[in-house]
Structure formats: structure tokens, C-alpha cells
C-alpha positions as CSV (number, residue, x, y, z in Angstrom):
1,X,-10.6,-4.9,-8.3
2,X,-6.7,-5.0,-8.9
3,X,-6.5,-1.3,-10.0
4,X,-8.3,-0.6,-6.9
5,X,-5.9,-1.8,-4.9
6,X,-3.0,-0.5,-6.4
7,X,-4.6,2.8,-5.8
8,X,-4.6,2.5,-2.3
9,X,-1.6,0.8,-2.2
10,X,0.0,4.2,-4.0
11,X,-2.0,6.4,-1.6
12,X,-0.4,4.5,1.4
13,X,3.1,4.9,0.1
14,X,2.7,8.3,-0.3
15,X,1.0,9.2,3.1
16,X,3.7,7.1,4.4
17,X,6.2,9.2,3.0
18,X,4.7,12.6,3.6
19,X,4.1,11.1,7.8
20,X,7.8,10.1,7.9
21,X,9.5,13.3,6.6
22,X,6.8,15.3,8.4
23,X,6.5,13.2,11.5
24,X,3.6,13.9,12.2
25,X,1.8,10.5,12.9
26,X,4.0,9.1,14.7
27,X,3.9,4.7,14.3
28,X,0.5,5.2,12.6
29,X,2.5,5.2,9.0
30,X,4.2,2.7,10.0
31,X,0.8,0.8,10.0
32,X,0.0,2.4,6.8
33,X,2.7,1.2,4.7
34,X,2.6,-2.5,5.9
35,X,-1.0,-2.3,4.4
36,X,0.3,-0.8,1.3
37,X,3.1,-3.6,1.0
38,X,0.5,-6.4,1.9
39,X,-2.1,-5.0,-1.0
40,X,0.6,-4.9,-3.5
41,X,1.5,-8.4,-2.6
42,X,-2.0,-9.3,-2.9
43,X,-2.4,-7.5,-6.1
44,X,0.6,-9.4,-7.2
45,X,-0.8,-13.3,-6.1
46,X,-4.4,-12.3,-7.7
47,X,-2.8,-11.1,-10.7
48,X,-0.9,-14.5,-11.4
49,X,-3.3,-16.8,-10.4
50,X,-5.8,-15.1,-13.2
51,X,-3.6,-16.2,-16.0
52,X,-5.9,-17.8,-18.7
């Protein structure tokens, strides 16, 4: 589950990055990186908390 959400974290990011060079969509990246930050945050909590 963790390595699926650093995929779409990384997918974000670089959507992100293409939108804001490009600017083409406008506040949508904007959107789309504050989900990217918030599932690398999560995958960071979730990763910690598994510690055996």
C-alpha cells in the first residue's frame, strides 16, 4: 500500500511541475500537489508507526 502511494505521490509532483511551467491548468496543480505532499506525509506516519 505504501509503494502505491508514493507512486501517486511522484505522478502528482510531476504533473504539478509539467502544469506550472506549462500553465496549462491553471489552480488545478495547485490541488494536485497538496495531494502529493499530504500522501507522502501519510506514507511517512504509516511507515513509522509499522515498526516491529
Amino acid at each position: 500500500m505504501r509503494s502505491i502511494l508514493y507512486i501517486i505521490a511522484v505522478i502528482l509532483i510531476i504533473g504539478w511541475a509539467i502544469g506550472t511551467f506549462a500553465y496549462a491548468a491553471g489552480s488545478l496543480i495547485h490541488i494536485l500537489l497538496v495531494i502529493a505532499v499530504i500522501s507522502l506525509i501519510l506514507g511517512f506516519l504509516r511507515k513509522d508507526t509499522t515498526v516491529v
